[in-house]
Kinemage of the C-alpha trace (Angstrom):
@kinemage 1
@onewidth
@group {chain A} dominant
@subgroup {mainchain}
@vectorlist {calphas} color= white
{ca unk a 1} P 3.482 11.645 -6.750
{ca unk a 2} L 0.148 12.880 -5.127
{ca unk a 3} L -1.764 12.903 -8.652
{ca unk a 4} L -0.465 9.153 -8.585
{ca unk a 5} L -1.491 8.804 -4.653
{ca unk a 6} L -4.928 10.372 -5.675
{ca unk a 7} L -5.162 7.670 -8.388
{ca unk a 8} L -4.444 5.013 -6.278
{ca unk a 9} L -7.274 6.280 -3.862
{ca unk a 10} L -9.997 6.737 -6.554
{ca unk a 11} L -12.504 4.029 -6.070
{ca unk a 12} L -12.660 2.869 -9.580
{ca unk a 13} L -9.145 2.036 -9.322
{ca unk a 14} L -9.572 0.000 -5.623
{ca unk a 15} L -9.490 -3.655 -5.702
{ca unk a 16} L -13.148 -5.371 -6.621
{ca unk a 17} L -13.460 -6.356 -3.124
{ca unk a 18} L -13.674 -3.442 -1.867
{ca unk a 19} L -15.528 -1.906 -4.486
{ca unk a 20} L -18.236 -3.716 -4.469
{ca unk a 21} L -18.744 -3.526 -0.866
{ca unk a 22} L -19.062 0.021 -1.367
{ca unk a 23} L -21.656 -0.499 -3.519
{ca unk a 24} L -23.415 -3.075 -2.013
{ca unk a 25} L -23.665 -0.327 0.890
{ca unk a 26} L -24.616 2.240 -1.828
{ca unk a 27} L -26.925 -0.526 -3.492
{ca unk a 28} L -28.687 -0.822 0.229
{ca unk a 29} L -29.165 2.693 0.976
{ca unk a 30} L -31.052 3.276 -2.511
{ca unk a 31} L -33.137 0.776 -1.751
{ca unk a 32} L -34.150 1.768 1.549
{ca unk a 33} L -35.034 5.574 -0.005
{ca unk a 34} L -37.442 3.349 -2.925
{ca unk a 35} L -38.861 1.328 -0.201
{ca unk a 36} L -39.797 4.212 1.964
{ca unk a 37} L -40.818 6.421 -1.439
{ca unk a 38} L -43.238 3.450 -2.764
{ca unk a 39} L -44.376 2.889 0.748
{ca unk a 40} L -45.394 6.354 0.842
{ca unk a 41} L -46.963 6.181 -2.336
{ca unk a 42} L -51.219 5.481 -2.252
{ca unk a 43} L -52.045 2.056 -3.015
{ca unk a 44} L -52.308 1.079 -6.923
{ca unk a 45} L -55.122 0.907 -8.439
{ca unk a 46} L -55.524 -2.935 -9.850
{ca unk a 47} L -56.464 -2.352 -13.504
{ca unk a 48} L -57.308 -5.523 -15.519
{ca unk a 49} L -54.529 -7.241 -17.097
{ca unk a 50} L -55.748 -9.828 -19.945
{ca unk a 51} L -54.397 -13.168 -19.918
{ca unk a 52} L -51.424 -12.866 -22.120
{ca unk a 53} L -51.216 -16.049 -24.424
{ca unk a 54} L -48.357 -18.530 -24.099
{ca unk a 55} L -46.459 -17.267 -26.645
{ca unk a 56} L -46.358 -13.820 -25.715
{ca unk a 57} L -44.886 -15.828 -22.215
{ca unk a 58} L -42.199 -17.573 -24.340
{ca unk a 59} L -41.242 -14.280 -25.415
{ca unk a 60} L -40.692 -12.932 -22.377
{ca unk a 61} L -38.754 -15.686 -20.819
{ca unk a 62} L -36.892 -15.773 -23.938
{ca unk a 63} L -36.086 -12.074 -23.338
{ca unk a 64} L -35.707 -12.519 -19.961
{ca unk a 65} L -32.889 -15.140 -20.739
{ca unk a 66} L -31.437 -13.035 -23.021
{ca unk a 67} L -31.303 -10.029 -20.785
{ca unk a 68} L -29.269 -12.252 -18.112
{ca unk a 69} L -27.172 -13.428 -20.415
{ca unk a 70} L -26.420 -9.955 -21.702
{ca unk a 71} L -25.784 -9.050 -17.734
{ca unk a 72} L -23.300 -11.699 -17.424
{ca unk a 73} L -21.358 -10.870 -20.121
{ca unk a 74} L -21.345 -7.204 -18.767
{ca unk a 75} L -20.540 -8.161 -15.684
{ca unk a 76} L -17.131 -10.361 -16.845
{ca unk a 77} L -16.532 -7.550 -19.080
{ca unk a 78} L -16.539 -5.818 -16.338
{ca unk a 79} L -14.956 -8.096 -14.155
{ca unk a 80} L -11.812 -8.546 -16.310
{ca unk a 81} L -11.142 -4.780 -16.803
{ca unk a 82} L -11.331 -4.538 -12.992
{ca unk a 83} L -8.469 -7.091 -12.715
{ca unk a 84} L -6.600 -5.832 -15.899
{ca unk a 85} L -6.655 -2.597 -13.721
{ca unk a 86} L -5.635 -4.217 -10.581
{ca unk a 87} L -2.803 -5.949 -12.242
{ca unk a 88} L -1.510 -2.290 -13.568
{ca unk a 89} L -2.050 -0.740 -10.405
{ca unk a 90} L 0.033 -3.687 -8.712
{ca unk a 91} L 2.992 -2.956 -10.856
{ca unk a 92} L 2.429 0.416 -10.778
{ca unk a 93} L 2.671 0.205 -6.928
{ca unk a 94} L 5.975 -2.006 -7.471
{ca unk a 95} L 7.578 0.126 -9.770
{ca unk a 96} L 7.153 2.985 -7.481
{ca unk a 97} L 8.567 0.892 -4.616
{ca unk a 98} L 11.050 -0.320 -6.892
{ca unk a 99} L 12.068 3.220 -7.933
{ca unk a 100} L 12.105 4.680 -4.307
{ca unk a 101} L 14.407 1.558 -3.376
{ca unk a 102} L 16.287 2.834 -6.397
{ca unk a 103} L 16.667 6.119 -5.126
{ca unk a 104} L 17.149 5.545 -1.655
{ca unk a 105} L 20.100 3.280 -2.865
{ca unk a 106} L 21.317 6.219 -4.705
{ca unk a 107} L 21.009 8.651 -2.202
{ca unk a 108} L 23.024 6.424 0.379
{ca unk a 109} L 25.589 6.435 -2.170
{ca unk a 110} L 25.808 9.935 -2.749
{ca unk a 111} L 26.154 10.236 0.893
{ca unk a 112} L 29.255 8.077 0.885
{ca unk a 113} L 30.680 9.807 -1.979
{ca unk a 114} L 30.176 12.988 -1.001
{ca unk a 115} L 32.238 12.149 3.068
{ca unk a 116} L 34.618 10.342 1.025
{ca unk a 117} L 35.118 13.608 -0.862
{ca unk a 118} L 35.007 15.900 2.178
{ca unk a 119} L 37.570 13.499 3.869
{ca unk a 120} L 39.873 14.133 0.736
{ca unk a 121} L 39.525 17.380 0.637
{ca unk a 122} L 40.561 17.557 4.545
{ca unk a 123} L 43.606 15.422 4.181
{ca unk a 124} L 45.034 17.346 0.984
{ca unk a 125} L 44.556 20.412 3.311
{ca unk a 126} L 46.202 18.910 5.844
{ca unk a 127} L 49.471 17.424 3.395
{ca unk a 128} L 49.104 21.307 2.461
{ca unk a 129} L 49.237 22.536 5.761
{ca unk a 130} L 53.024 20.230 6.502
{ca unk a 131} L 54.227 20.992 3.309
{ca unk a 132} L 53.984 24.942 3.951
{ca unk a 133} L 55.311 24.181 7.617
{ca unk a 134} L 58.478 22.113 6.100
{ca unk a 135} L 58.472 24.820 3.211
{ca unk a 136} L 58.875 27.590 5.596
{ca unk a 137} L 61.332 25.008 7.969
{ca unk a 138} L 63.395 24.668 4.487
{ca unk a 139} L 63.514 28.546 4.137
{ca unk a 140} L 64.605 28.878 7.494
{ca unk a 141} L 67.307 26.365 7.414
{ca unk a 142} L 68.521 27.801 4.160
{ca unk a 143} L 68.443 31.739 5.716
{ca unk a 144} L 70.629 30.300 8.326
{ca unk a 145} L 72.728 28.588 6.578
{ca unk a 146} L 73.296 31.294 3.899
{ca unk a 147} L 74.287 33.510 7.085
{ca unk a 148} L 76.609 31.128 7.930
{ca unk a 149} L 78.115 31.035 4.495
{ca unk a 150} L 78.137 34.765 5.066
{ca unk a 151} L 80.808 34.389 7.839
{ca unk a 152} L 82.699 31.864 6.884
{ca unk a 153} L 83.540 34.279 3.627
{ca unk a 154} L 83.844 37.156 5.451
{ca unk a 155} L 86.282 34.772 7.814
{ca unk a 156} L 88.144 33.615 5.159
{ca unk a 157} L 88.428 36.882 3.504
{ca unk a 158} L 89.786 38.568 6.246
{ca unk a 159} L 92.109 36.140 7.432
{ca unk a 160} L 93.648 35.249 4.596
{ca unk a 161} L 93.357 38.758 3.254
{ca unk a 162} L 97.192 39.187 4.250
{ca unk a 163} L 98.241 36.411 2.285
{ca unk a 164} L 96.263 38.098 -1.007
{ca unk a 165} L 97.598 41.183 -0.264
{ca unk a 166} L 101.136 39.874 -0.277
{ca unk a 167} L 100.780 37.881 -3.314
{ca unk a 168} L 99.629 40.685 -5.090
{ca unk a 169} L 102.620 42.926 -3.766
C-alpha cells in the first residue's frame, strides 16, 4: 500500500492542475537563472545580417507554423495521457476505498461471528456445568436410594426370615 501511496504522490501522476503549476514555478525560476546568466554576459557584438529575401521569410513562417502546430499536437498528446492517467488514478483511488470499505465490512463481521462464537462456547459450558451438577444430584439420589433398598432387604429378610425358616422345616 505505500508503493501505491508513493505512486499516488509522484508528480507525474498528480492532477494537470497542479502539475503545471509546479512547473510554471519551475518554468519561472529557470528563467530568472537565464536572465541573470545573459545579463551577465558582455554585450553582443552586432555582426551584419544580409537582408534575407522574401522567400527565405515564407519559409520561416511556414516553419514557424509548422513548429506550433507540431507543439499543439504534443501538447493534447500530452494533455489526454494526463487525463487517461487521472481517470486510472481516480478508480484506482475508488477501488482502494472500495476495497477498504470491503474489508472493514468484513472485519465487523468477523467480529460478530467470532462473540457469537465465544457466547456459544460459554453457554454449552454452562449447560455442561448443570448437567454434571444434576449428573452428580442423579448419582446421589440413586446412592441413597440403593441404601435404602439395602434396608428394606435386609428388613424383609430378617423379619420374615422365621417364616422361611419354617417353611423350609
Amino acid at each position: 500500500m505505500s508503493e501505491l501511496q508513493r505512486l499516488l504522490n509522484d508528480p507525474r501522476f498528480r492532477p494537470a492542475e497542479r502539475l503545471k503549476q509546479e512547473l510554471g514555478a519551475a518554468a519561472e525560476a529557470g528563467l530568472g537563472s537565464v536572465l541573470r546568466v545573459v545579463s551577465s554576459m558582455p554585450d553582443p557584438v552586432e555582426l551584419p545580417t544580409p537582408n534575407p529575401a522574401p522567400q527565405e521569410w515564407d519559409g520561416l513562417i511556414h516553419r514557424v507554423q509548422a513548429a506550433a502546430r507540431q507543439a499543439r499536437v504534443v501538447e493534447a498528446q500530452a494533455r489526454e495521457r494526463e487525463e487517461r492517467i487521472e481517470h486510472v488514478l481516480e478508480r484506482v483511488r475508488e477501488d482502494i476505498n472500495a476495497s477498504n470499505e470491503r474489508a472493514r465490512i468484513a472485519e465487523m463481521q468477523a467480529r460478530d461471528v467470532q462473540v457469537r462464537a465465544e457466547a456459544q462456547v460459554i453457554a454449552a459450558e454452562e449447560r455442561a456445568k448443570a448437567a454434571e451438577a444434576r449428573a452428580r444430584a442423579a448419582e446421589e439420589r440413586a446412592r441413597h436410594a440403593e441404601e435404602w433398598l439395602g434396608r428394606v432387604q435386609e428388613a424383609i429378610l430378617s423379619e420374615f426370615s422365621d417364616m422361611t425358616d419354617q417353611a423350609a422345616a
